[in-house]
C-alpha positions in Angstrom: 0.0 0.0 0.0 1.4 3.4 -1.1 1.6 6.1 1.5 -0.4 8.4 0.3 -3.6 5.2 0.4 -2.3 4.6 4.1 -2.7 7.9 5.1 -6.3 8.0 3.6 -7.2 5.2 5.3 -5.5 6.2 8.5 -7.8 9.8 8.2 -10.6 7.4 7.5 -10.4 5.5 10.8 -9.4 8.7 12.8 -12.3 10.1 11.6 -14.9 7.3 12.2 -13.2 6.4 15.9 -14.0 10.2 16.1 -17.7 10.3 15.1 -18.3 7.0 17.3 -16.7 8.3 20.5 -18.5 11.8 20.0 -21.8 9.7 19.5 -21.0 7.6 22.9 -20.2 10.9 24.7 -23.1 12.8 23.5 -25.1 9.6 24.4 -23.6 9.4 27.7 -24.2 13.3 28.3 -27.8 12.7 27.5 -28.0 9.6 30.1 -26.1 11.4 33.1 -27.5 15.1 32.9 -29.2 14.0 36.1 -28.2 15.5 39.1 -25.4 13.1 39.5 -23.6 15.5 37.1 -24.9 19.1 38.0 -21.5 21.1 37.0 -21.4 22.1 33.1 -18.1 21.9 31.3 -16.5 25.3 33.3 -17.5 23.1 36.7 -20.2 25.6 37.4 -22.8 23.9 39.1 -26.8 24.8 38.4 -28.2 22.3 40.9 -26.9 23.2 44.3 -29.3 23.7 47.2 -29.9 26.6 49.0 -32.5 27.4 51.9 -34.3 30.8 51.3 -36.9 31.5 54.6 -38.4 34.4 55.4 -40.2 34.3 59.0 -41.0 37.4 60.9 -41.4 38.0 64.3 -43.4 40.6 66.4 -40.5 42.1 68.0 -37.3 44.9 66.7 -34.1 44.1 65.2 -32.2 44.7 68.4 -34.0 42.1 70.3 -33.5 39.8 67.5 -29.9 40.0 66.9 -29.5 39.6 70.4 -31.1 36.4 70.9 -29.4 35.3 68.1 -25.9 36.7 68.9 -26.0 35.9 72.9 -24.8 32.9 74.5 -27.6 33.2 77.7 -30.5 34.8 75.6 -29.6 31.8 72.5 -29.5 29.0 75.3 -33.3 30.4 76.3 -34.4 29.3 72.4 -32.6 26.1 72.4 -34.1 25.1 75.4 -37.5 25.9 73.5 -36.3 24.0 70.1 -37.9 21.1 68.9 -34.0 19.5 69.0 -33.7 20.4 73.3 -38.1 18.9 73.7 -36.9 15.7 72.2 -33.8 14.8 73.7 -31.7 15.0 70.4 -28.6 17.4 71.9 -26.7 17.2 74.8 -26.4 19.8 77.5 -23.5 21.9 76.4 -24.5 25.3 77.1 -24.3 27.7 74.0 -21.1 29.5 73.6 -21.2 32.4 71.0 -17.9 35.1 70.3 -19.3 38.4 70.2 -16.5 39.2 68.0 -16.0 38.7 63.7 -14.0 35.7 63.5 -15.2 34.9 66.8 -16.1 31.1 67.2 -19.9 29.5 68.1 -21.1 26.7 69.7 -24.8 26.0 69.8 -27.5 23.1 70.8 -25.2 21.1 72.5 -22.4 21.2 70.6 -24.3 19.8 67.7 -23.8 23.4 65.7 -20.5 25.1 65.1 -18.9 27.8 63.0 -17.0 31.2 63.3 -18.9 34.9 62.3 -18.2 36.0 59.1 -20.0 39.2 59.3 -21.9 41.1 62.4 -23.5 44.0 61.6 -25.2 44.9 65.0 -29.4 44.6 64.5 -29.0 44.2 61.0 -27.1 41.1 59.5 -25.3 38.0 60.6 -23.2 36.0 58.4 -22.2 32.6 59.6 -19.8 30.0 58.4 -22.1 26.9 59.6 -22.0 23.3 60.5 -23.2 20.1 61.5 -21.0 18.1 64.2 -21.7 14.9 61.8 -20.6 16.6 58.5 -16.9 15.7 57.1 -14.4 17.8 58.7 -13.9 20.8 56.7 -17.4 21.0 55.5 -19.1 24.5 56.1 -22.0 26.2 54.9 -22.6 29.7 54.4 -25.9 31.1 56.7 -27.1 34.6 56.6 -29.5 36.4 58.3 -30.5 40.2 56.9 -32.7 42.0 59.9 -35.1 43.6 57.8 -37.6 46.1 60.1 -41.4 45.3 59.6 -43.5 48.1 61.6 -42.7 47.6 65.1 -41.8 44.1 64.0 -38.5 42.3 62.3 -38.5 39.9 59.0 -35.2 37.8 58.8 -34.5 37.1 55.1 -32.3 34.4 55.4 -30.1 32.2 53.2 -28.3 28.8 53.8 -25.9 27.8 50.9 -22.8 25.5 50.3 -24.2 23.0 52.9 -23.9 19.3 52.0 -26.0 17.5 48.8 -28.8 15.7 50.3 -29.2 17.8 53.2 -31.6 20.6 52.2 -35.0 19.1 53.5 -33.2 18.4 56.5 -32.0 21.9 57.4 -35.0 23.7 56.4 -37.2 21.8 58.2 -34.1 22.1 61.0 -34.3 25.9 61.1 -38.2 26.4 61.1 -38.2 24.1 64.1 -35.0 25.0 66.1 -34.7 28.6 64.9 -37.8 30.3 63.9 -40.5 28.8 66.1 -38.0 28.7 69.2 -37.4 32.0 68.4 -41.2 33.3 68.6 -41.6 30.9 71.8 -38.6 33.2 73.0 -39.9 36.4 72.2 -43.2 35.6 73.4 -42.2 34.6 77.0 -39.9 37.7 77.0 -42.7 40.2 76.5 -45.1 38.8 79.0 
C-alpha cells in the first residue's frame, strides 16, 4: 500500500473512531445530565441547594440580633427547640464570640462555625455546621434584619451546605430557629 492510500485510510479511521466516540459521549451526556452531574463543562454547578426562609417576628431588630448573637439569651431558644423537647442534643451550654472571626457553639455542641459578618441589628453571616458533617465542611448562613413596623422579618439564606441535606436543614431551622425563636420572644414580653 502506497503512502499516500495509508494515510487515507489512516484519516478514515481517525475520523470514524472520532464520530463513534462523539456519539458515545453525547449519548452518555444525554443519560447522566441527572443530578449526578450538576456542573457544566466550566464546573459551574446549576443544581446546588440553597435554603431561602423568610419568617417574621413581632419584636425589633435589636432584640432579635441579640437572641441570636448571645450565648444566655440563644440558650433560652434552644431550650425551647424542637432538638432540646426531644432529647436529640446534649447539655453543652451555647457559647457564641461576640467578636468577627469569633467562634460559636450551639445546641449542645451539635452546631458550630465562626462569624463572618456582624453588623449589630441588622445582619449576621455565619460560616455553619453540623458536628456529623466531614471535617472541613461548612456552609454559608445569613440572616439580613429587615424592620417590619414595630416588627423584624429575617431574610435568610443557607448555601454551600452538603448534597442531600436541604429538606433536612429547612425543616431544622423552622423548628430549632424560627419557632424557638417566637416561643422566646413571646415569653420575654409577657
Amino acid at each position: 500500500m502506497s503512502d499516500h492510500n495509508q494515510l487515507s485510510s489512516l484519516a478514515q479511521a481517525t475520523t470514524r473512531r472520532q464520530v463513534v466516540g462523539g456519539f458515545a459521549a453525547g449519548f452518555l451526556g444525554l443519560v447522566c445530565s441527572g443530578d449526578a452531574w450538576a456542573a457544566d463543562e466550566s464546573g459551574l454547578s446549576h443544581s446546588a441547594e440553597v435554603i431561602h426562609q423568610e419568617p417574621t417576628f413581632s419584636a425589633d431588630r435589636k432584640r432579635i440580633y441579640q437572641a441570636l448573637t448571645d450565648a444566655t439569651h440563644f440558650e433560652q431558644v434552644v431550650q425551647l427547640s424542637a432538638a432540646k423537647q426531644s432529647g436529640e442534643i446534649g447539655t453543652t451550654p451555647a457559647e457564641i464570640s461576640p467578636e468577627v472571626g469569633g467562634a460559636f457553639t450551639l445546641f449542645g455542641g451539635h452546631i458550630s462555625g465562626r462569624h463572618l459578618e456582624l453588623i449589630p441589628n441588622k445582619r449576621i453571616v455565619q460560616a455553619w455546621r453540623v458536628q456529623s458533617w466531614k471535617p472541613g465542611e461548612y456552609s454559608i448562613v445569613r440572616f439580613d434584619l429587615v424592620e417590619q413596623g414595630s416588627g423584624t422579618k429575617i431574610v435568610f439564606d443557607h448555601k454551600a451546605f452538603p448534597e442531600g441535606q436541604g429538606q433536612h436543614l429547612a425543616a431544622g431551622w423552622k423548628a430549632n430557629y424560627w419557632a424557638a425563636l417566637d416561643k422566646y420572644l413571646a415569653r420575654a414580653a409577657s
